[in-house]
C-alpha positions, 0 to 999 in steps of 0.5 A: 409653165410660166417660169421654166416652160415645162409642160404637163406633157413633157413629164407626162410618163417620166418618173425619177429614181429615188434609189439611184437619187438616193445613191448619188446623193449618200456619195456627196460630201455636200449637196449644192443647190441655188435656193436649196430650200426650194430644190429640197422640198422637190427632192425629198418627196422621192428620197425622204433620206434627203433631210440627213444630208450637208446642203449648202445653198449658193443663193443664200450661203454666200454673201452677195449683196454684202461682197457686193452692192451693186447686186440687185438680184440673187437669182442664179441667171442674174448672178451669172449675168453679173459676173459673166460667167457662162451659162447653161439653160435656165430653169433645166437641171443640168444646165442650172447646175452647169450655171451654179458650178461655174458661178461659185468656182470663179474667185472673188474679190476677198483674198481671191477665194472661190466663192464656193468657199463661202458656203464650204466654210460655214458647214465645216463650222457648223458640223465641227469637221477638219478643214480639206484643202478643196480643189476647185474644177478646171473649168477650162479643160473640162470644156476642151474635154467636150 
């Protein structure tokens, strides 16, 4: 409650599928998540299947502070504040996803590669997979879209 605001009763009576998680999950070439070790041990008390999936961690698989040490702070809300990128509401699903998408999708100063590369670079070696050209979302015309 006094990190996120969430109360007892908000949740009170809610459940989460975990087939239809399951379901979501099991499409995804890569589950990103910001601090992954954390979201993970949440997501696999509802799917146990989680463990067999490729997580990438935008916390801890890019390189912030070395890219950048004026970083003081690798919590989403900070790096988003640094790089100013748009936010949405904190410590609330869909809006840390909004967040850590448009965070990782804005280039860096490393050749101008996204930052989503970092992370996509170091699975693709490690599980010894062929490199695909990745397409980067259009931020922009998905907002005109809404």
């Amino acid at each position: 409650m006094a990190v996120h605001g969430i109360t007892d009763g908000m949740v009170r009576g809610h459940r989460i599928d975990g087939r239809s998680c399951n379901g979501l999950l099991a499409a995804a070439d890569i589950c990103l998540a910001h601090n992954s070790g954390f979201d993970k041990g949440f997501v696999a008390q509802v799917v146990p299947e989680i463990h067999g999936y490729t997580w990438g961690c935008t916390c801890r698989g890019i390189p912030w502070k070395r890219l950048y040490p004026s970083i003081r702070s690798t919590a989403l809300q900070c790096l988003s504040r640094h790089f100013c990128s748009e936010k949405g509401v904190a410590h609330r699903a869909p809006g840390d996803v909004e967040t850590t998408t448009n965070l990782v999708s804005l280039r860096g100063i490393q050749g101008s590669r996204a930052f989503q590369h970092y992370i996509l670079h170091k699975k693709i070696r490690r599980k010894d997979l062929v490199p695909k050209v990745v397409v980067l979302p259009d931020l922009a015309f998905q907002r005109r879209l809404a």
